[in-house]
C-alpha positions in Angstrom: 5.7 34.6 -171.0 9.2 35.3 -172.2 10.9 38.7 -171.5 9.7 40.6 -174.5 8.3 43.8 -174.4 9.9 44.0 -170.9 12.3 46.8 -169.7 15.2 46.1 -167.0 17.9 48.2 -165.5 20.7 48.7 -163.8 22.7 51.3 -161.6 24.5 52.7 -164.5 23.6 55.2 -167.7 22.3 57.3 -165.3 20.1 55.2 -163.5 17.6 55.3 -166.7 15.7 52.1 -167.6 16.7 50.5 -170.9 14.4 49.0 -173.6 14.2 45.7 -174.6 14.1 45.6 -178.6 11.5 42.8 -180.4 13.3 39.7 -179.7 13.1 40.6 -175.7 17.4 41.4 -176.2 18.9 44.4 -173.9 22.9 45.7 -173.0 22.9 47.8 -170.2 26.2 49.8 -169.6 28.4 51.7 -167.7 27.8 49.7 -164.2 30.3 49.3 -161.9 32.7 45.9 -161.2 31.1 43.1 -159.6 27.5 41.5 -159.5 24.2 42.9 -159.6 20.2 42.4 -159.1 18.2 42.6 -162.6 14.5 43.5 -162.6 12.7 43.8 -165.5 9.2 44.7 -165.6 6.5 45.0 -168.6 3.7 47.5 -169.1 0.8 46.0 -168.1 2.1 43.8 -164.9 4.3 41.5 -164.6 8.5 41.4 -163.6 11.3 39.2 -163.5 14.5 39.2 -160.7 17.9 38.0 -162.0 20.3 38.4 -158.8 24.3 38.4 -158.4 24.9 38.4 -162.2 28.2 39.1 -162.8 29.1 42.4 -165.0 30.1 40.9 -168.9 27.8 37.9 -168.4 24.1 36.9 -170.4 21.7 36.0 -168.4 17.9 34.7 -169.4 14.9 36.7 -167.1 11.2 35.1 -167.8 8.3 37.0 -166.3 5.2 35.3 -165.0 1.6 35.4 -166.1 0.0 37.9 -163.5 -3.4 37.7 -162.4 -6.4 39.6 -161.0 -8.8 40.1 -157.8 -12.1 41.2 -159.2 -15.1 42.0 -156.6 -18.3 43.4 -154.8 -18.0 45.5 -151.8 -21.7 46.1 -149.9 -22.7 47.9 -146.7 -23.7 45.8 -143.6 -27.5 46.0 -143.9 -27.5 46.9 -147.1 -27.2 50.6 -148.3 -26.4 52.6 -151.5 -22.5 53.0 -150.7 -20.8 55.9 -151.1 -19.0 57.0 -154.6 -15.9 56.9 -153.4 -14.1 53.3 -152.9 -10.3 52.4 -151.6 -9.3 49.1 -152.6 -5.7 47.7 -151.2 -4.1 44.7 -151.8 -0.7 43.3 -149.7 1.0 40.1 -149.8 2.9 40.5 -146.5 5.1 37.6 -147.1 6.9 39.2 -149.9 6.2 42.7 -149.4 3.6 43.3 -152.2 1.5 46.1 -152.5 -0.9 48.0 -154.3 -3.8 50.5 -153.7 -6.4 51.9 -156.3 -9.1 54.2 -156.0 -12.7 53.6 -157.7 -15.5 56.0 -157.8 -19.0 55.8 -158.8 -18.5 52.2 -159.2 -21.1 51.3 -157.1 -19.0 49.0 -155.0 -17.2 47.1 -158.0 -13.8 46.9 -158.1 -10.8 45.0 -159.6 -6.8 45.0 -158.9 -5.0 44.0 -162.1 -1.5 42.9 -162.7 -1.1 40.7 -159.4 1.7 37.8 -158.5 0.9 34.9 -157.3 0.4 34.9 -153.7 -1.6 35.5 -150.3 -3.0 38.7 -149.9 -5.2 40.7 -147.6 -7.2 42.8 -149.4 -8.4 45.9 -147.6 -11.6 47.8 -148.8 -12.4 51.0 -147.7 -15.2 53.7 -147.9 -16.4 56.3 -145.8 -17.9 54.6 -142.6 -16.5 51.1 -143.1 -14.1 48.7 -144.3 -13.0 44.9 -144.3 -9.9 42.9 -144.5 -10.5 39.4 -146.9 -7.7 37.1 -147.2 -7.3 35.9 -151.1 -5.1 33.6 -152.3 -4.1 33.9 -156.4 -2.2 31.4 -157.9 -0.3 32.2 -161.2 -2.0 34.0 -163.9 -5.4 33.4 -162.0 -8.1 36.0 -162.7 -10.5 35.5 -159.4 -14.0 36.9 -159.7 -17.1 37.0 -157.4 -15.1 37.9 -154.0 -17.9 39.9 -152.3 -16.5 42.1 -149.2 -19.0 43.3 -146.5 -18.1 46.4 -145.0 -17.9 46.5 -141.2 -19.3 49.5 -139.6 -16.2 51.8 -138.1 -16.4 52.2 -134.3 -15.1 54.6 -132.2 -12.5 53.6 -129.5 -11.6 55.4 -125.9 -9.3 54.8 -123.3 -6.8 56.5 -120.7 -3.2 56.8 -120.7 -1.1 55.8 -118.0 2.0 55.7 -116.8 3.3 52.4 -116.5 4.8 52.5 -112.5 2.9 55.3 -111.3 -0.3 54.4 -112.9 -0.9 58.2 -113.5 -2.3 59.7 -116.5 0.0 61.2 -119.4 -1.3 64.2 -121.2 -0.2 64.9 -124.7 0.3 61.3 -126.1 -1.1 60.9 -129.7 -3.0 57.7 -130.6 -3.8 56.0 -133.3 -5.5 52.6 -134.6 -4.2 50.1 -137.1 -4.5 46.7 -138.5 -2.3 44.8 -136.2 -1.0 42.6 -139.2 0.1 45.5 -141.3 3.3 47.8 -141.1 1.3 50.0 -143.6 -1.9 50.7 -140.9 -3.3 54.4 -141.1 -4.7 56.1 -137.9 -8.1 57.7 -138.4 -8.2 60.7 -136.5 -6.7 63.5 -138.7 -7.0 67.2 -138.9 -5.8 70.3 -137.0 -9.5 70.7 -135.1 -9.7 66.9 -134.5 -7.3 66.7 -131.0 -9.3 64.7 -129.4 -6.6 61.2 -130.2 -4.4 63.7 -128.2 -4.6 62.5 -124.4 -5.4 65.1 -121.8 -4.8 66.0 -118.8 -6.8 62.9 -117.7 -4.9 60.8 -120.1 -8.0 59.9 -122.2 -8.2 60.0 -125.6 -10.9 59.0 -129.0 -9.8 57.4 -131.7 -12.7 57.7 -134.3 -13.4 56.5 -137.4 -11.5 53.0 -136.2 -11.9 49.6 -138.1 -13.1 46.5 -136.3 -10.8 43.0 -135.7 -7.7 43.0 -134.4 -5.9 46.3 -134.1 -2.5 47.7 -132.9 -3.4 50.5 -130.9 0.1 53.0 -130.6 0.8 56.0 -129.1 3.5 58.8 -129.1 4.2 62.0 -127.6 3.0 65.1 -129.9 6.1 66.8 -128.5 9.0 63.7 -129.3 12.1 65.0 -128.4 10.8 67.2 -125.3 8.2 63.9 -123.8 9.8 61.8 -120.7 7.6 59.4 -122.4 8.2 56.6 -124.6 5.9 55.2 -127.4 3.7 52.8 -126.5 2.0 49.5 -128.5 -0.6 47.7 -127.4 -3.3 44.7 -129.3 -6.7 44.6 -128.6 -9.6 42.7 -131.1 -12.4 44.8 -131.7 -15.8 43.2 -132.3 -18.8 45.4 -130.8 -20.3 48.2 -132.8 -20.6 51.9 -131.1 -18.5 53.1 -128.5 -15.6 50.6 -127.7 -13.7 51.9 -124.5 -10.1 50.2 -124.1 -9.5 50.7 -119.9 -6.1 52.0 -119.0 -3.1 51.3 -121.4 0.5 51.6 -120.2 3.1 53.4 -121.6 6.8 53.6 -120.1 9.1 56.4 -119.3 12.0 56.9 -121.4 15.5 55.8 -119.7 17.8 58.4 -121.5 17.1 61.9 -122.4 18.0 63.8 -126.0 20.9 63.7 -126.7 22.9 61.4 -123.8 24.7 58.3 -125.3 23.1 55.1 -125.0 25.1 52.0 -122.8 26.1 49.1 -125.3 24.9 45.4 -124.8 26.1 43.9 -127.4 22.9 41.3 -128.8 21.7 40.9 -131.9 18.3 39.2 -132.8 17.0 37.3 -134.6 14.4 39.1 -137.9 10.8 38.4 -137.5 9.3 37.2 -140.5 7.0 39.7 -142.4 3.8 38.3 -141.9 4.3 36.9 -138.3 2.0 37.7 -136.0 3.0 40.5 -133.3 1.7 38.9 -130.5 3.9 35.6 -131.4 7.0 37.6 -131.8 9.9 36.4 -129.6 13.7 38.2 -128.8 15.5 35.4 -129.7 19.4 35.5 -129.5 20.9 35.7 -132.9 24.5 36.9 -132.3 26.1 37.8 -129.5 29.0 40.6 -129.6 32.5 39.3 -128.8 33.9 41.2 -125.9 30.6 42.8 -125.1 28.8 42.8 -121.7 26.5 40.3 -123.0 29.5 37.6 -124.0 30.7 38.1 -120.4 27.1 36.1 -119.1 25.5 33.1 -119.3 24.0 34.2 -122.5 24.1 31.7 -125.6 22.6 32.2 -129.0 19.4 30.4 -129.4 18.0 31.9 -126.3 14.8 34.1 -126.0 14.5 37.0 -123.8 11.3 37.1 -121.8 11.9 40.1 -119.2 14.0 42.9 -118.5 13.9 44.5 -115.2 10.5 42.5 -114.1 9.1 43.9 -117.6 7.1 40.9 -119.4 8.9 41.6 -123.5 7.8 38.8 -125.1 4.8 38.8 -128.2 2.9 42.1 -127.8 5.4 43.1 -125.4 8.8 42.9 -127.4 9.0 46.6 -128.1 9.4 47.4 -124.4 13.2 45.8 -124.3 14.5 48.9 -126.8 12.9 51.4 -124.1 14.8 49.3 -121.6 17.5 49.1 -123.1 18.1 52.1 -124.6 19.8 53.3 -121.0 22.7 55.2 -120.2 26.2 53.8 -120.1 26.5 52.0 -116.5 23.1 50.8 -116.3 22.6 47.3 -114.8 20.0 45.2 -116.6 18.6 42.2 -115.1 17.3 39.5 -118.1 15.1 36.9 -117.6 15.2 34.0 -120.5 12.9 31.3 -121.2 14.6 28.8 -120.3 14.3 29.9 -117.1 17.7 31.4 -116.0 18.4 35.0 -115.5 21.2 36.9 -115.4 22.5 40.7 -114.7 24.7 42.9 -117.2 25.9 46.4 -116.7 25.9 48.5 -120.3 29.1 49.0 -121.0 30.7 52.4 -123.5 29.9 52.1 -127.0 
């Protein structure tokens, strides 16, 4: 379709959307010197993305057809479901997202106004859900996707710290899809503490999806914990009762408020729909005059362990606790190619 009856703006006229008039024609003023991104969008779905167009110039925007994900959502073992229904849809490759809400549907739902793309469509109602992956091509209406919900399960565990293999009270944890930055935990509530690990270090997580989940935790009390936050992956199959073992979580290397020992490595951006247990440190830039340009570090290569700690896939967001160390610290930094080498962090 062409760009009539769309609207764009632009950082200027007070950051207010303009209207296109009937032929699909719009000005849009008062913006600063330079280049800028365009978006125009149209009522009813659909948008268009001009970028670096130079102030004083025409440019021609064209939006896409958009499509639809129509479908059925039933209970494992049949069952009336519930009239409440949470339907989500994200393209993790590009960022896209929507959620809607349907009730008394009787498990029908449909997502309009969708790009072309790969998504994972989520559906949600009280005592289950399931993750589908859909693919729409342009403009493609898709019908007939039936989603069975998985029953929730509940998941336990313990706590501990990473060295000592003691328990750590007052860590809060949660369960996620491991795919998605946009997870939610399912333990909510002022009366519901019992994500919150006790004196034992144990902890339930209720209401928690099946497949494969990030399982996180944090201190309640941030600033005051000696504790960092903690990430680990487990895939959840069984129905009931799932009970996780003992999960490790490390102690923080600097305390509120000290300053925090330069390195001096960039790395390399994960893509968005990479998979967290494939994720890899890999040497993008390295600093000049930085502790790290004084070793036998070169860009390219991919960190594997820090101090004997494995921080590779799952593993990765160990290296910020490990690194994030007072000024004189020495590192030692095992690399895949299997060299390693020791840096001491140096004054930012």
């Amino acid at each position: 379709s062409s760009a009539q009856g769309t609207r764009g703006w632009g950082w200027g006229d007070e950051d207010k959307p303009v209207l296109t008039s009937t032929d699909g024609a719009f000005t849009i003023t008062k913006l600063a010197p330079g280049k800028h991104t365009l978006r125009a969008y149209r009522k009813g779905g659909g948008e268009a993305i001009a970028e670096h167009v130079a102030v004083g110039s025409s440019v021609k925007m064209q939006i896409k057809h958009v499509g639809s994900i129509e479908g059925l959502a039933k209970r494992n073992g049949g069952g009336a479901l519930p009239d409440e229904l949470s339907v989500s849809v994200e393209d993790l490759k590009t960022g896209f997202s929507r959620s809607e809400e349907f009730y008394k549907t009787n498990g029908h739902f449909i997502i309009h106004d969708l790009p072309a793309g790969h998504f994972t469509l989520t559906v949600s109602a009280e005592g289950g859900q399931k993750k589908v992956d859909v693919d729409l091509t342009e403009g493609q209406e898709k019908a007939g996707v039936e989603v069975t919900l998985d029953d929730l399960v509940t998941l336990t565990g313990r706590v501990v710290d990473m060295v000592s293999k003691q328990p750590v009270p007052g860590l809060m944890v949660f369960a996620s899809p491991a795919k998605s930055n946009q997870g939610f935990s399912y333990s909510f509530g002022d009366e519901d503490t019992d994500h919150i690990t006790d004196t034992a270090g144990t902890f339930t997580v209720k209401r928690a999806p099946k497949g494969k989940l990030a399982i996180q935790g944090m201190a309640k009390e941030w600033k005051e914990s000696d504790y960092s936050w903690f990430r680990v992956f487990r895939t959840v199959t069984t129905s009931g009762t799932v009970d996780l073992g003992d999960l490790g979580v490390m102690k923080k290397r600097i305390k509120e408020g000290e300053t925090a020992g330069k390195l001096g490595i960039h790395y390399k951006e994960q893509a968005p729909d990479a998979d967290p247990e494939a994720y890899a440190m890999e040497v993008s830039f390295i600093e000049p005059g930085s502790p790290a340009s004084k070793v036998d570090l070169k860009v390219g290569d991919v960190l594997t362990t820090i101090d004997g700690i494995d921080v590779t896939g799952g593993g990765s967001m160990y290296a910020w606790t490990l690194m994030n160390a007072p000024v004189g610290t020495k590192l030692t930094i095992g690399l895949k190619r299997g060299t390693s080498f020791s840096v001491t962090l140096a004054p930012p």
